[in-house]
Structure formats: structure tokens, C-alpha cells
C-alpha positions in Angstrom: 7.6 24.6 0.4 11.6 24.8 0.6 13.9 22.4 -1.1 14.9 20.6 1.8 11.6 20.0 2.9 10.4 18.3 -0.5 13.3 16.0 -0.3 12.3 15.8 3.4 8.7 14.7 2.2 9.8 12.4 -0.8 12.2 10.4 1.3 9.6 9.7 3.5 7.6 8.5 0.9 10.1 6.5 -0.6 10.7 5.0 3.2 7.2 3.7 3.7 7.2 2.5 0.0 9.8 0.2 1.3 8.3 -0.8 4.7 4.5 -1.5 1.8 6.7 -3.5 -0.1 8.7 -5.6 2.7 4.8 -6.4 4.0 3.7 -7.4 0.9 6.9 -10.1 0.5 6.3 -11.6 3.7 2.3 -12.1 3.1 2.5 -15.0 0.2 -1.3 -13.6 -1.0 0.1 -10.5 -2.3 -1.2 -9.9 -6.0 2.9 -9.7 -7.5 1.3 -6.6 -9.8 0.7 -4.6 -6.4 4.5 -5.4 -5.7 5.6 -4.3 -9.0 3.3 -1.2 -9.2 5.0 0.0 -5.6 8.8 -0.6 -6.7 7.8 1.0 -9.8 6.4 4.7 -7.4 9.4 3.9 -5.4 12.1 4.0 -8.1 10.1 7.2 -9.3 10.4 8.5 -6.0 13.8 7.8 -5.7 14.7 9.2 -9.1 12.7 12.3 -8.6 14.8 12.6 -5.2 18.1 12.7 -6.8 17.4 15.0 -9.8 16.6 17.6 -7.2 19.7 16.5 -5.1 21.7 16.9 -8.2 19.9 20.6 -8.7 20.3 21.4 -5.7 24.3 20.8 -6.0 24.5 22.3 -9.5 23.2 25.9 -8.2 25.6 25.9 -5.6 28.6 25.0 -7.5 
């Protein structure tokens, strides 16, 4: 799997992360740990996502 298509793949993670979350906030019966456990993967995700952005511009400096 290239570079680019990682990113590709974790963004789209990190996307429907956000769209699980936003459902979760509008439903008032959402357990708040299942809210904290998905921003929790979500800023992992996003983290991940620019550490290999920042490799990715480091090796082509």
C-alpha cells in the first residue's frame, strides 16, 4: 500500500469517526465513555495522519 493511499485510508477513518461521534451527541442515551473512547481513536488517527504527513515532507526536503 503507497503512502498516499494510507493517508487516503486513515482520513477516511478519521471522517466517519467524526460523523460516529456527531450521532452519538445528538442521541442524549449515548454512554459519554463510547464518546470519549471515539475522540480518543480519532485524535490517534489524526495524530498518526500527520506524523506520516510530516515524513512524507521530511524525505522530500
Amino acid at each position: 500500500m503507497s503512502l498516499q493511499s494510507h493517508l487516503a485510508e486513515l482520513e477516511k477513518k478519521h471522517r466517519a469517526l467524526e460523523v460516529q461521534i456527531n450521532d452519538c451527541l445528538v442521541h442524549p442515551a449515548t454512554d459519554d465513555l463510547k464518546v470519549v473512547e471515539l475522540k480518543r481513536q480519532k485524535l490517534h488517527l489524526k495524530d498518526e495522519i500527520e506524523r506520516l504527513r510530516h515524513g512524507e515532507n521530511a524525505s522530500v526536503h
